[in-house]
N, C-alpha and C positions, 0 to 999 in steps of 0.2 A: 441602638446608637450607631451610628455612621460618624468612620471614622477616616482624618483626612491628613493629608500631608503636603506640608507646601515646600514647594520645589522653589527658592528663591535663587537658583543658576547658577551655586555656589555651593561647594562639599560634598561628603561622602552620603548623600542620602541614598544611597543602595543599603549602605551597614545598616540603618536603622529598618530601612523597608525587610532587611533579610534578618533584624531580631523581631519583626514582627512576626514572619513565617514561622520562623523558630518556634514561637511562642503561638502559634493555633492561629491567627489573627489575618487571615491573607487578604483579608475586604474590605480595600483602604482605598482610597480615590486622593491623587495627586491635584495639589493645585498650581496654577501655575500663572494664572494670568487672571484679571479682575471678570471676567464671566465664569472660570470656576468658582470663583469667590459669588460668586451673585446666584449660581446653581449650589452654593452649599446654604443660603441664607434663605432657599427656597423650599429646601425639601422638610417631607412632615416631620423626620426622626431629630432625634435629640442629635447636633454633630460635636464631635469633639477634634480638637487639632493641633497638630503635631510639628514643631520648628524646628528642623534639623539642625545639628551642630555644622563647626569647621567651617572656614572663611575669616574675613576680617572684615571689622566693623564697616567701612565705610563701602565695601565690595556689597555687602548685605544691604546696606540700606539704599544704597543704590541703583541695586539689583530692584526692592521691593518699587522704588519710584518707579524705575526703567517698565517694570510688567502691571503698573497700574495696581500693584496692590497694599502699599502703605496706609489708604486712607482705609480702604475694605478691613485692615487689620487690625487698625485703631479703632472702628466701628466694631471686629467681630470681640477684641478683649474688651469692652466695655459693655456688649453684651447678654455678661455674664454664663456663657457656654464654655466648657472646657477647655484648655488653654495650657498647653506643658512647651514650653522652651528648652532645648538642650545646647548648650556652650552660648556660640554668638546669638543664638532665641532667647536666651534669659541676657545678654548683654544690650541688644537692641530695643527691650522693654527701657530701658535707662535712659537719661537725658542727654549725653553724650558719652564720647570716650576720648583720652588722652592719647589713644591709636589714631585716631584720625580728626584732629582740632578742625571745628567749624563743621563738621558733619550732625547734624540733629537725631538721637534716635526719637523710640514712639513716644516716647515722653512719659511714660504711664508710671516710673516710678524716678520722683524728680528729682534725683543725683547723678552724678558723674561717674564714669567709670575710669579706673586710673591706674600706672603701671606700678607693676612690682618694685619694691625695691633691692636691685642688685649687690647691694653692698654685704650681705653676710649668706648671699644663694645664687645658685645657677636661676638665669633666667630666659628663659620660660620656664613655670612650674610644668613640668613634663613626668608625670608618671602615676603612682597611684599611693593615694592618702586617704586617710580617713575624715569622715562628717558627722559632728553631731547634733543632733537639735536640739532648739533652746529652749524644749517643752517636754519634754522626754517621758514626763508623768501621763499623759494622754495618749494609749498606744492609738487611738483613731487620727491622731493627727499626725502621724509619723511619715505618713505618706510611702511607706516603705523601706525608707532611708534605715539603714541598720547601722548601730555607732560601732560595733566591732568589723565591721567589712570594709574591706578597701575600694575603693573609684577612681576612675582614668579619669585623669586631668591633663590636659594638655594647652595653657595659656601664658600671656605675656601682661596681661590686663585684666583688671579684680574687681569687685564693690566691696571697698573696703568695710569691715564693720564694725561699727560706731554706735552706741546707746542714743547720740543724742544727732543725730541726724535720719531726716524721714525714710530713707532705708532701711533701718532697722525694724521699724514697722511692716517692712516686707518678708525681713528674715525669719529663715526657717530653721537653718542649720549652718553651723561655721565648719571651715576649715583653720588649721594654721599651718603657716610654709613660713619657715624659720620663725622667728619671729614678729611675721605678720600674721592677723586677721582675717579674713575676709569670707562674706557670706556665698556661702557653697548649692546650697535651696534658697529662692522664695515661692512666698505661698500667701493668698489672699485674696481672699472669694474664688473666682474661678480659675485664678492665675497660680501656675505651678511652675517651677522652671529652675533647671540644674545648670550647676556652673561643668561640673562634670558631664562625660558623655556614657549613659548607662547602656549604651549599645556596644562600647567597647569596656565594659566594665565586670565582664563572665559572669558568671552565673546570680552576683548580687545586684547587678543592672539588670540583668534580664528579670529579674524577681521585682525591682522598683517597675520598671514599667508594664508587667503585665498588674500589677496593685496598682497604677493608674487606672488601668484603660479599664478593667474590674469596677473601678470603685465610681469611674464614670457611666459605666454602664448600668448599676445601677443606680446613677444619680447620685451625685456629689452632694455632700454635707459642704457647705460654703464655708471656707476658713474665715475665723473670728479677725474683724478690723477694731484695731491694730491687733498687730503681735505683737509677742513679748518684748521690750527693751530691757532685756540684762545687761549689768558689767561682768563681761568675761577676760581677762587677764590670761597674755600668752602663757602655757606651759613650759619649760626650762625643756621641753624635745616636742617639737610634732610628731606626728604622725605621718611621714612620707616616706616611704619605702626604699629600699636596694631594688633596683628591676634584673632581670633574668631573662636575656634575649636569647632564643634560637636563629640561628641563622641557617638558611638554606639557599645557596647556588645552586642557580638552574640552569642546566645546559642542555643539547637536544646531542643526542646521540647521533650515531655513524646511519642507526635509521628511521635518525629524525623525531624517536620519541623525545619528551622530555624528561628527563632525570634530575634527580639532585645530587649535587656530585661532590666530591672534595679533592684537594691535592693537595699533593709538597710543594713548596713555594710556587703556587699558581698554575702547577701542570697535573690536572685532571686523567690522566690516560694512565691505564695499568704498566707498569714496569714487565711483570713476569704472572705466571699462576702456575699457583704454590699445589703442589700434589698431594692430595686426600684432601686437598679445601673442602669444605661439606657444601660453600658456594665455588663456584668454578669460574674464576677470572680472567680472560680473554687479554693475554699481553696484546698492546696497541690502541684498546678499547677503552671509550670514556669511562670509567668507572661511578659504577652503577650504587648508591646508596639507599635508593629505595625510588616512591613516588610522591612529586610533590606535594599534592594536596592530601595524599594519605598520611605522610608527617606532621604536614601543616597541623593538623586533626589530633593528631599524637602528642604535640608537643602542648598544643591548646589543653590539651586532658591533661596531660602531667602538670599542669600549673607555669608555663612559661607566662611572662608578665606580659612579652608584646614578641613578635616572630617580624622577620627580614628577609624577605624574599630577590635574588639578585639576580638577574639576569643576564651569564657570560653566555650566550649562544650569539651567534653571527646576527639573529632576527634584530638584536638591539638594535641594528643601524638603521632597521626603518620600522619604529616601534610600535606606528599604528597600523602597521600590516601584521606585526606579531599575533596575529588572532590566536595562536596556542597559548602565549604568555600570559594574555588579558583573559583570556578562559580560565587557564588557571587560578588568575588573582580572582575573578568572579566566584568559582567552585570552594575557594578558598575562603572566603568571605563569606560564604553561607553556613562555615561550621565554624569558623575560629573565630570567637567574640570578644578577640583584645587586639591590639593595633597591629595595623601591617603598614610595614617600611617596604615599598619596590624601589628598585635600584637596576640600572642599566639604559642606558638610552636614552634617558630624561634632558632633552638640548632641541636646541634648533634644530629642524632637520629636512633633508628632501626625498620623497619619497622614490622608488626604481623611474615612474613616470611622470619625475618633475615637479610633481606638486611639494608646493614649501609647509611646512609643519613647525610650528614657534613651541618652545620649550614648555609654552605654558598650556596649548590644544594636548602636548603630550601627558603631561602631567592631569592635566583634565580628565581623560579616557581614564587614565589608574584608580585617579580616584572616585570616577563615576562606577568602575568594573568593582572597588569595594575598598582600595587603599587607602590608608590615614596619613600615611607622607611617602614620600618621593628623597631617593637618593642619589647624592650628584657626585661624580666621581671626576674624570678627567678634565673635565667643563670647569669642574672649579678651580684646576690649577692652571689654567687658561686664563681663566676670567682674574684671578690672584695676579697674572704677569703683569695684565692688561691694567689693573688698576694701578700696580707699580710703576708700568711706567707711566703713567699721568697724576704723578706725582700725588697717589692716594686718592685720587677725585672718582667718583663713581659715575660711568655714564646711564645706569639704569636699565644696559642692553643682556647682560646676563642672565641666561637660566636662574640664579641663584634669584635675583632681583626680579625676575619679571614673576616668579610662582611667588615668593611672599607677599607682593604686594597685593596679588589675587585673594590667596586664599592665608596669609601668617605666614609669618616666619619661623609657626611653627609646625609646620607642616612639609620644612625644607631641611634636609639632614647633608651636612657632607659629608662623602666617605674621603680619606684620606689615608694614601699606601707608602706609610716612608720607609725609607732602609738606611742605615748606620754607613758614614762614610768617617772613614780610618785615617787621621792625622797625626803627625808627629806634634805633640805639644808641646816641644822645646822649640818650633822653625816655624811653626802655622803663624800666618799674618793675614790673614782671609778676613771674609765680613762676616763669619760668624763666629766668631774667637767669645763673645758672651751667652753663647749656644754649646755649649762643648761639654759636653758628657764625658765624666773621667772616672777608667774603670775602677769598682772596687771587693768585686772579684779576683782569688788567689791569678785566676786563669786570664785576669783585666789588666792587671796593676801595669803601670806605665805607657797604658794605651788611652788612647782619648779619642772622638769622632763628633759630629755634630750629624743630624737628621736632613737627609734630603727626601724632596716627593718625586713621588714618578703617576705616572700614566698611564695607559694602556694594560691591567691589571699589574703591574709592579715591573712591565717588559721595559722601560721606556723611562730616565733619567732627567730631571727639569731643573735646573737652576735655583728652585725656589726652595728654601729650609721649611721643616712644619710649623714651625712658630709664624713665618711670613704667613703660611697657605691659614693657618686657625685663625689670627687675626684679624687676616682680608676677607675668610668666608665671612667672621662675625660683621662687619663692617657694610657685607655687600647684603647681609638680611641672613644667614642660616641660622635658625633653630637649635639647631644639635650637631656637633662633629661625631663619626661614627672612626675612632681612631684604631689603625690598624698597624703590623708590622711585619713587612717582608722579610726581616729575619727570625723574626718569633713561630710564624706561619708555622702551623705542623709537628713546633717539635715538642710541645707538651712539656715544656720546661716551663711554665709559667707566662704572666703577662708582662711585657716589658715596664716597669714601674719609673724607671727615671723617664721615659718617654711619656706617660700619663701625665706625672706630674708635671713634665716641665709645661706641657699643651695644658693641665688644667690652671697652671698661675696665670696665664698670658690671656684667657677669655672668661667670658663670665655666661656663657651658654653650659646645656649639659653635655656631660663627655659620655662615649661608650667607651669603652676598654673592649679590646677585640684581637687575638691572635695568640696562641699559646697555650692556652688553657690546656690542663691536663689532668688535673684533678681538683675534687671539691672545695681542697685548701687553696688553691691557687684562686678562686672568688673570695675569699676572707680575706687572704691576702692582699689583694687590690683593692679591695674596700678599707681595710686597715690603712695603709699604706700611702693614697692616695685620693682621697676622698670621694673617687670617680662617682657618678651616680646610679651609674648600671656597666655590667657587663658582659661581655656578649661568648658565645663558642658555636661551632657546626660541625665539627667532625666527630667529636667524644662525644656528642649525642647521637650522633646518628649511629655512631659502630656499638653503641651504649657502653660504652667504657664507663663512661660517669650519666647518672640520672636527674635529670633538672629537680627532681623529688629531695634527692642528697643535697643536691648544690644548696637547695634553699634551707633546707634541715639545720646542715652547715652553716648558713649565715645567719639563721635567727640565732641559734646556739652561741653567736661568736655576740649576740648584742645588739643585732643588725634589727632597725626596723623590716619586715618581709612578709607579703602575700601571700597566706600559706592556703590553700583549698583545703 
């Protein structure tokens, strides 16, 4: 068997090319244009072929028109050769999508694809849930899908599932995300195709797709037309998990290696070194945490659900020269098989010799080198100003707007750095008097403040509240707020909880909780508390104060649905 991958000029097809390494598999031939297509229709072996996840519908099928290969596509899934779709591969088999009205997919399974409903969930379904099939008695037809494992999900757009419409003839296996439906596999004849991405799904995606390429190599038993239509009836809880981020800031030392590093409110450099240290700390010196992709690796093995990689080094300002960064995210990507957030630099930009760089080329290079989204940090509170003052209207020119439109909106995260400013609430008459946080703390009582953002890692004070900055990202297209707190930063006293909550009533994206963390209970806590959907730390894991092993011990233990390896 000859095995192939098409390159549709859209998403992370490095991750999957680099779960196939993983997995013994390195002898795959990229397709890319309608003569590889005509060279794969030629050759004597049996081919099978492979459609990358990430992008959005109408970028994809555009993409397939643009390189002359939509019709070769339609010709090669009707030719009964193997056929697996991951995310927008199993969506562009469908007749359209509600993402993008008036765009045609291949038509091959003649329903609509259509959006979540917001009203009782974050949306995008962004993280990892469970799939069952709706045949479960036939372990040959399982396709590898296991009902006790979890899989990355990451969309804003579903095929709903429905007994009495002709998709369900295609379905293989459901999910539910709140109380929706919607089919997670299909499967039929030679067509396979995950709504999840098992490249970024550890070790039980890596297990589904090597029982592909296995069970094509030795020539596939053709799935039975039709499949099952059952009535299945949502369950009173999904299956969608608490996620468990590592975070790691990257910064290049005094000589120029990179590091990952941490600080007290944003300043990375050792204060002092402490006498008998068993490591010896150089006061003045970036402080040294370890190495990036040696963590990265580490954290992956302890079971972190998805890792953030952020890049405070000077290189961010012209981010396609960073060839240290992008090598990392590269090196990084070939061992860690759950999602990487990069963050730094992601904006317009000009290079030392002039040449212009659009927010979207940059974003590109990350997630060609192996990243699953891109974080926007000072850009966005820019872009947040810019839309206020034009009276809410979006001109479309934003980092935040020009990568969604590319590749989803979910695939675009804002970071967001606020800090608590201190009002008397007997005299405040300000514009944010329906924003105001009132202590209730022995150490609070009679203090009040409302959240401003800033910029420049938290150096840098902007006009805008975090309720304006969450609103405007969701507005202008992000995905995910990644919500931080420059007072929390460092000091292990917990996550700031009136600041979650208030950012999780005002959007209906998913939130990260981020800054404070200091022990296991303090992720119960925020999940308890605040309904957040994941929570992030970087410093208690790296100095191992706390073990991402614990954290999630902790959270299954408290009720929490949780990814346990």
């Amino acid at each position: 068997m000859r095995l192939f991958l098409l390159d549709h000029g859209a998403g992370n097809v490095q991750s999957l090319a680099n779960s196939l390494a993983k997995l013994g598999y390195p002898d795959y031939k990229w397709i890319k244009n309608a003569h590889d297509f005509a060279q794969l229709h030629a050759i004597s072996d049996s081919p099978a072929l492979i459609f990358p996840g990430q992008g959005a519908f109408h970028t994809a099928i555009q993409s397939l028109h643009d390189r002359g290969l939509f019709e070769p596509l339609q010709e090669y899934l009707a030719s009964g050769k193997p056929y697996f779709g991951i995310c927008v591969g199993m969506q562009v088999l469908f007749a359209s999508s509600a993402e993008s009205p008036g765009t045609q997919g291949l038509g091959t399974i003649p329903c609509p694809i259509v959006r979540f409903d917001d009203a009782d969930k974050a949306v995008p379904h962004m993280g990892w849930n469970s799939a069952e099939c709706l045949d479960p008695s036939d372990p040959s037809t399982l396709e590898g899908v296991s009902s006790t494992s979890h899989y990355y999900f990451v969309h804003s757009y579903c095929a709903k599932y429905d007994p009495s419409t002709p998709a369900a003839e295609w379905a293989h296996s459901t999910t539910q995300y709140g109380q929706e439906l919607f089919i997670s596999t299909v499967r039929k004849q030679n067509i396979f195709a995950t709504q999840f991405h098992p490249e970024k799904s550890g070790p039980a995606g890596l297990n589904l797709l090597r029982h592909w390429i296995e069970q094509s190599r030795r020539g596939r038993t053709l799935a039975p037309s039709p499949a099952l239509c059952i009535t299945r009836p949502p369950k009173p809880k999904d299956g969608f998990t608490k996620r468990i981020i590592a975070c790691l800031d990257v910064r290049a030392n005094d000589d120029g290696d990179l590091v990952v590093t941490k600080g007290d409110q944003y300043d990375v450099r050792e204060k002092f070194s402490p006498s008998g240290a068993t490591v010896v700390r150089t006061a003045g010196a970036v402080r040294n945490l370890g190495k990036p992709v040696a963590l990265a690796d580490k954290y992956y093995t302890s079971g972190a659900d998805e890792l953030c990689l952020l890049n405070i080094t000077s290189f961010r300002h012209s981010p396609l020269r960073d060839q240290p960064m992008l090598a990392v995210v590269r090196a990084a990507a070939e061992k860690v098989f759950v999602p990487l957030t990069i963050g730094g630099g992601i904006k317009d930009s000009v290079d030392p010799d002039g040449t212009k760089r659009s927010a979207v080329e940059v974003a590109g290079a990350y997630f060609r080198a192996g990243a699953d989204k891109v974080s926007i940090g000072s850009e966005a509170v820019y872009a947040v100003e810019k839309l206020r003052a034009a009276n809410n209207v979006a001109d479309g020119t934003s980092a935040i707007e020009t990568i969604s439109k590319v590749y989803g909106s979910q695939a675009v995260v804002v970071s967001i750095d606020p800090k608590r400013v201190f009002i008397n609430p007997a005299t405040y008459d300000g514009p944010y008097r329906e924003e105001l946080v009132y202590g209730q703390d022995p150490d609070q009582r009679g203090k009040a403040w409302w959240y401003q953002c800033t910029v420049s890692g938290g150096r840098d004070a902007r006009p805008v509240s975090v309720v304006e900055l969450a609103k405007g990202a969701q507005k202008l297209g992000a995905g995910e707020i990644l919500l931080n707190s420059i007072d929390r930063d460092g000091t292990g006293l917990g996550f700031d909880r009136d600041l979650i909550r208030m950012v999780k009533n005002v959007v209906s994206i998913p939130v990260v909780a981020s800054s404070g963390a200091g022990t296991k209970e303090h992720f119960v806590d925020v999940f308890k508390e605040t309904n957040v959907e994941s929570a992030l730390a970087a410093g208690i894991f790296h100095r191992e104060e706390v073990r991402i092993e614990d954290v999630k011990g902790s959270v299954k233990e408290a009720g929490f649905n949780c990814r346990v390896i």
